[in-house]
N, C-alpha and C positions, 0 to 999 in steps of 0.2 A: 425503403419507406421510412418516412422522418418518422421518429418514434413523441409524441406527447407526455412530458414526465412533471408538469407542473404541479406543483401540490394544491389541494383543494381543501375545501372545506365543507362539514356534513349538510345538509339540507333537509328541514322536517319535513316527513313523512306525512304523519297522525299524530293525536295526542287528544288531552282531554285537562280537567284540571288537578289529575294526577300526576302527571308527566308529559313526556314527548318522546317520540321513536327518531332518531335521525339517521340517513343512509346517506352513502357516496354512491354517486351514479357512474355504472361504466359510459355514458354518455360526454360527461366533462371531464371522467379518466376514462382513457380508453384502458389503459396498464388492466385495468379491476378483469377485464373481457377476455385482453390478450393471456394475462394470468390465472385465470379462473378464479378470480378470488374474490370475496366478496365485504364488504365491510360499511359497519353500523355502529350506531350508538344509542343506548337506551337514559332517559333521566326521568327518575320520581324522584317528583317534590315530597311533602308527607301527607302520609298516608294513602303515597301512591301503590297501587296495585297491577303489577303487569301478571295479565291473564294467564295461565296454565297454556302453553303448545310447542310446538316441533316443530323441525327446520328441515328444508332441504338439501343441507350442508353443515357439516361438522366444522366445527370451530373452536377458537376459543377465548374466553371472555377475561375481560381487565378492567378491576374497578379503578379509575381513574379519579374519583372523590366519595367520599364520604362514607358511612357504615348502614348496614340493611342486612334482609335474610333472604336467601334464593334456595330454594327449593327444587330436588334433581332429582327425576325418575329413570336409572338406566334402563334400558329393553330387559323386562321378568325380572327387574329388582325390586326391592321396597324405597321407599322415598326416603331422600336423603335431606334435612333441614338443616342448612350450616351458616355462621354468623359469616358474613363477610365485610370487607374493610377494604379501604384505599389500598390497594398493593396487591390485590391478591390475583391472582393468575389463575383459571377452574377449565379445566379442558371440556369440552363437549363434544362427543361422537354423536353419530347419525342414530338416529332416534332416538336421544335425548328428549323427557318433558321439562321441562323447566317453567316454576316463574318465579318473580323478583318485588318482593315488597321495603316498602323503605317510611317504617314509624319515627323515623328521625325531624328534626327542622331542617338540616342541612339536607340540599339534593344527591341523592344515590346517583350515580354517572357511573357509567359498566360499557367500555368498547367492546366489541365484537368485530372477532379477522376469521374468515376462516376459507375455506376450500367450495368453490362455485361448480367443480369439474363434472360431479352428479346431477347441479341444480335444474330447476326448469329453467333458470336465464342463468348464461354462464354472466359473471362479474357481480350478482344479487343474489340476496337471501330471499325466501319465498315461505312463511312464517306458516302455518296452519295452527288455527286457537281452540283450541277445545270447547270453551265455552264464549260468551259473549254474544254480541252481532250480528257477527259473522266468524261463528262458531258452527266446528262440525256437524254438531245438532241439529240447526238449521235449515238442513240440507236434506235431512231424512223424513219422510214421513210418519205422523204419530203413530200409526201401525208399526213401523219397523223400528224406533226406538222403544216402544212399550212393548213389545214381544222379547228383544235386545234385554230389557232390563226389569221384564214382567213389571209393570207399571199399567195402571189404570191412565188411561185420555187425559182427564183431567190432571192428575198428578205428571205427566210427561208435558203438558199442555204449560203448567207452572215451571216445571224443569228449565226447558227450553227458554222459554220467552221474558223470565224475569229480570234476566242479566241483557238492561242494553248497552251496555258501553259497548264499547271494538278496542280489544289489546290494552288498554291501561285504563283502568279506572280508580274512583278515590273512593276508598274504605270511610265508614267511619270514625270518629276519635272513639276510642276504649274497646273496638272491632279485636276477637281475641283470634291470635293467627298462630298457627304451631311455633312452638320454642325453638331455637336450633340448639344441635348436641351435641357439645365438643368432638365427642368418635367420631359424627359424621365426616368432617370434616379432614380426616385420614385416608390421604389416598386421593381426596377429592379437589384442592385447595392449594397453593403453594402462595405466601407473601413472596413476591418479590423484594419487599423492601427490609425482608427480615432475614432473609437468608444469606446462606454464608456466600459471600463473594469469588467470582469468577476470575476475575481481574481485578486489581486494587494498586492505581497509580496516583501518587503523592500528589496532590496540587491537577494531578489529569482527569482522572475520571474511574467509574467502577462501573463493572458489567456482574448482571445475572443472569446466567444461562438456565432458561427452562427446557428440560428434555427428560427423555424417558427415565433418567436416572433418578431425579429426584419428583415428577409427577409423572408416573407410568402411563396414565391415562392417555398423554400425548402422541401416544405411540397408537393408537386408537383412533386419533384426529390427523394422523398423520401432518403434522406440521409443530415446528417446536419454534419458540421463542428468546427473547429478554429484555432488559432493562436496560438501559444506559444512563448513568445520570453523568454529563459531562462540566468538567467545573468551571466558574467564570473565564474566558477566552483560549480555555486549551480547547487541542487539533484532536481530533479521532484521525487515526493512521489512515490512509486511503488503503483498501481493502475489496477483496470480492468473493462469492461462494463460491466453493472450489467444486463443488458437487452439483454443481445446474440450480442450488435452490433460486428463489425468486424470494426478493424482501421486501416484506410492506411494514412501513416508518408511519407511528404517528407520533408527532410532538406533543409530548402531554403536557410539559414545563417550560417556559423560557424563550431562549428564540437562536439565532443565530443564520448563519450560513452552509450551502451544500454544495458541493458540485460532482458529478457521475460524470465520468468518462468512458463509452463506450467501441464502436467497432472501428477502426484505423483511426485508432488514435484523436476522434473526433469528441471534444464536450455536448454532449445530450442536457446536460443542466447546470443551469450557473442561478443560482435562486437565495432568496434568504425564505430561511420557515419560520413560524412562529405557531403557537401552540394551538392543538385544534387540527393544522394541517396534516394531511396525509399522502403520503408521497411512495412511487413503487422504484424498486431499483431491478431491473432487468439482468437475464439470469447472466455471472461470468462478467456485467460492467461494475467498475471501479468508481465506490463511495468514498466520499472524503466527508467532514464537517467540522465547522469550527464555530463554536460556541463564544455569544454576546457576552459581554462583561458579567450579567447574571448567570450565564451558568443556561444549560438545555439538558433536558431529560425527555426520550423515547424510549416505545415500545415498538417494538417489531415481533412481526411474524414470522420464519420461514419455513418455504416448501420443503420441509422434511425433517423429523423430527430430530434427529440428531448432528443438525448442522456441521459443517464443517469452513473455515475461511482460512485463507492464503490475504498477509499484509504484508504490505510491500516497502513498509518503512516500519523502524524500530528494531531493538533487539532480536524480534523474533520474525524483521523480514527478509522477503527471499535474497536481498540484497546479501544477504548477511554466508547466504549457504553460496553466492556463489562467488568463484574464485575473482581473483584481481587482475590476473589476465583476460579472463572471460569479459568483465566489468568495462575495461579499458577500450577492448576492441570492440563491443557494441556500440557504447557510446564515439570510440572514435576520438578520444582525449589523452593526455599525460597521465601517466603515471602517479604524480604529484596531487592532482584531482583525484584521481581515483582513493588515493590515501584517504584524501581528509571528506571526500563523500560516504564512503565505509565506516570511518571512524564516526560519524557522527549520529546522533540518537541512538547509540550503542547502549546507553542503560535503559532505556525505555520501551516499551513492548509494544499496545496500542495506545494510547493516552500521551499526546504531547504537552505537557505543562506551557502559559505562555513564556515569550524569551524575555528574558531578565533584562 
């Protein structure tokens, strides 16, 4: 079966003149379906307000611009209000409440990857709001929320029905909304763009790896992540997860080029991306990319929190563990080849600098 790997772009949902909700359809990705995975994107303008609710799917969330506060209720915790920023990575498990306000002028933009395998549609999120529209409340009769929450008709009557927006509405200006508290923020939070680096190649590129080591929470969402910021036209090593995970790429910076190689040796993608796009790589097939003269920077997700890859070029690929004989007789070449194939990208790990 031909597999569909084209990278796409979100498409709005809903919105109002607080923001906009936008998803990827497993309908123009099928990858989101066949992978269970689901993935969105939230944006307030100011003074937007996305409603307090819960997901059908653990995930987790990537501010991709600008500064706001989100607000995180784990199952029988107390709320958690923490300043967030372009960079930051916030794991969400399954019955997480959350919501996300942004008093800023610049618009809050917050991706969301996360795990569809429980959901009611595998490849989509399935949001339920607390309040609003079409909020929980809605749904119940004024007997049974005013018994719920001893409340007279009238006082449930005002409850319910005062809030109409649906999922993101606009506050008004000097609206006073809880502070966030640096503690929160421990445990909960990781910048990517702040943290100590993974890999760090001159003129190539650097990676952050998020995993249970430095956000535990992910271990939770069962799915870990990182960053890549690749520098103007160097190669990311071609590469693939060694452990069955499944990677979903969104290009958050830049642009460049991709190409996956999959089962007998046949290309599944030969593409350029650019920023905004979201693209899946199939579990065990071989990513490559090479970054436009400005430079590309993604985020990915994968199925499992503490990823693991096998690359197959650079200092630390398998090229390298195996023998010169073994080398020769695969390929079926001299010796002489074999030499200066071996020797080469020998200081370089994953990150190819361009060639001089």
């Amino acid at each position: 079966m031909e597999i569909d790997l084209t990278p796409q772009l979100a498409k709005k949902i809903y919105g109002s003149d607080g923001g906009s909700y936008y998803s990827w359809s497993p309908k123009e990705l099928p990858m989101l379906r066949e992978g269970n995975i689901g993935a969105a994107k939230l944006a307030l303008e100011k003074n937007g307000f996305a409603l307090p609710r819960y997901s059908d799917s653990a995930k987790v969330a990537y501010v991709l611009q600008g500064n706001g506060v989100a607000g995180i209720i784990l199952p029988e915790s107390e709320e958690k209000v923490i300043a967030i920023k372009k960079g930051d990575a916030i794991a969400l498990p399954f019955g997480v409440v959350t919501w996300w306000f942004n008093k800023e002028a610049t618009d809050l933009v917050v991706l969301f990857l996360g795990d569809t395998s429980k959901a009611h549609k595998s490849g989509e999120f399935t949001d339920f709001f607390l309040t609003g529209a079409n909020g929980i409340f809605t749904g119940f009769s004024t007997e049974f929320v005013g018994r719920a929450w001893d409340m007279d008709e009238a006082s449930v009557k005002s409850l319910v029905k005062n809030q109409t927006g649906t999922g993101i509405v606009k506050l008004k200006d000097g609206v006073k909304m809880p502070e966030p508290k640096k503690e929160h923020r421990n445990g909960m939070a990781l910048n990517c763009e702040e943290a100590p680096l993974d890999v760090d190649v001159k003129n190539g590129g650097r990676v952050v790896v998020l995993n249970t080591k430095n956000l535990p929470l992910v271990g939770e969402v069962g799915l870990g992540a990182d960053l890549v910021r690749l520098d103007g036209s160097a190669m990311c090593s071609p590469g693939f997860s060694c452990d069955s995970a499944l990677q979903v790429t969104y290009i958050v910076r830049g642009s460049g080029r991709a190409e996956v190689v999959g089962v007998d040796g046949k290309k599944v993608l030969e593409t350029r991306v650019k920023a905004g796009n979201l693209f899946i790589v199939p579990r065990f097939f071989v990513v490559s990319k090479i970054g436009d003269p400005e430079g590309m920077e993604w985020f990915s997700i994968i199925t499992t929190p503490n990823p693991v890859f096998t690359h197959l070029a650079g200092s630390i690929g398998v090229w390298k563990s195996l023998s010169p004989e073994v080398i020769q007789a695969a390929f079926n070449v001299d010796a002489d080849l074999v030499k200066n194939f071996s020797s080469k990208r020998a200081s370089d790990a994953i990150f190819f600098p361009p060639s001089k």
